[in-house]
N, C-alpha and C positions, 0 to 999 in steps of 0.2 A: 667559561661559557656563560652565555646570556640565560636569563630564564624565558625559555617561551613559553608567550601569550599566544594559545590557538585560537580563534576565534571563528573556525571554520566549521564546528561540530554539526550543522545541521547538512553538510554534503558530506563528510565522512567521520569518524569519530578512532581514536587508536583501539584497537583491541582489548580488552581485559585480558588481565594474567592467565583469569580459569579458564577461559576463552580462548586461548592460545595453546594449553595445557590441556582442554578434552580435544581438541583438533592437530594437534602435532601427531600421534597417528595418521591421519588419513590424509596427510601430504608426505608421510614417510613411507609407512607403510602399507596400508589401505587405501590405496589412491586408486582402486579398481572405478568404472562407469557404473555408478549405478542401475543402469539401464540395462545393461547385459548382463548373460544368462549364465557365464560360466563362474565357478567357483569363489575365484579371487573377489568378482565385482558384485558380491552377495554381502562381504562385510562392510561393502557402503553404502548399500541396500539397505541391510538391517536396524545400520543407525541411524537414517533418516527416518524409516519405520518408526525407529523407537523414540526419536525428538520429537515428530510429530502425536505420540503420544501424550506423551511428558504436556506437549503444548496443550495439545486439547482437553485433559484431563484438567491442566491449569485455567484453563479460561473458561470451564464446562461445555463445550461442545461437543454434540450428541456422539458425534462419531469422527476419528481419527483423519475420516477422510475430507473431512471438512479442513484441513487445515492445509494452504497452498504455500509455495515457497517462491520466493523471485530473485530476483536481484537489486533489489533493490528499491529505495521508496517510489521512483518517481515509474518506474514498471508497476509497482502496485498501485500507486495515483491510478495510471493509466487502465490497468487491468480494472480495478475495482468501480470505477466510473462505466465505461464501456460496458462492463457484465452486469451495471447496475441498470442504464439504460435502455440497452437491450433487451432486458429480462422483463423490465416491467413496462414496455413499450404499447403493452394490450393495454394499460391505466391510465395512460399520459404521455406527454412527449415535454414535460415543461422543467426544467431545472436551474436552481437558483446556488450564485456562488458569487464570491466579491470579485472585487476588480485586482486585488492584491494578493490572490492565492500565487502558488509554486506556479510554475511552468508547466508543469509536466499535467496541472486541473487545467489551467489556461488551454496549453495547445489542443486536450482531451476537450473541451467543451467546443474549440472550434472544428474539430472534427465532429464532434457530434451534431454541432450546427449546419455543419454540410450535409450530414443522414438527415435532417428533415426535426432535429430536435430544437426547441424554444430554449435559451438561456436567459436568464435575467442576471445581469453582473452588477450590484449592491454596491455603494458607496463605503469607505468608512469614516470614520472621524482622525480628529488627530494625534490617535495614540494609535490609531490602527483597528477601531473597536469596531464591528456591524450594530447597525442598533436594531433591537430584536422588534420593534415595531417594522425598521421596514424589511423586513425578515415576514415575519407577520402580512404587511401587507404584499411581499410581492407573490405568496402562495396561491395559487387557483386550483379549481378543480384539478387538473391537469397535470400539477405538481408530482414529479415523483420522484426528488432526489433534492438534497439540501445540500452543498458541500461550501465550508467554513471555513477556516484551520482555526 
């Protein structure tokens, strides 16, 4: 057999061995709903509890509850833009992000452009770079959100 070249890692990536290894329980046997109340569905309760600790402890955030889970990057694009907007909507309505992000900032900024939000979408050069000047200049008062990759 051939050696494959992935070159897809930024839509999915293969699992790691340990990664496979603390989760092979809870597709065999702890596959309870987190969400419910009865016995079995407490030991996938617990473990999420407990990643979420592990996480937050790792990245210092104040409290466990700060830490959200999704499915995925382009749900978190989406979710983190939106609750970023939303949130600080009593400051500004202005947000600045290239012409070359993911889709999943794209289509999020054109909805937010339908709520009544200002987008400025930045050029780049020809490696892909923003230049931090017009970064710089496209801020105003208004500004309340920068999104890059």
């Amino acid at each position: 057999m051939e050696k494959l070249i992935y070159m897809d890692n930024a839509a999915t990536t293969s699992t790691a061995p340990e990664v496979v290894s603390a989760m092979l329980p809870f597709f065999t046997e702890y596959y309870g709903n987190p969400s419910s109340v009865y016995n079995f569905a407490q030991k996938s309760k617990m473990a999420i509890e407990d990643a979420r600790e592990i996480i937050a402890d790792s990245i210092g955030a104040a409290k466990s509850n700060e830490i959200y889970f999704t499915g995925g990057g382009s749900e978190s694009d989406n979710w983190a833009l939106k609750s970023a907007a939303f949130g600080l909507r009593d400051k500004g309505n202005h947000i600045i992000t290239t012409k070359i992000e993911h889709h999943a900032i794209l289509n999020t900024c054109a909805y937010l452009e339908k709520n009544g939000f200002e987008v400025t979408y930045l050029d780049v050069d020809s490696e892909g770079f923003v230049s931090l000047e017009d970064v710089e200049n496209a801020i105003t008062d208004k500004t309340i959100l920068i999104s890059v990759m």
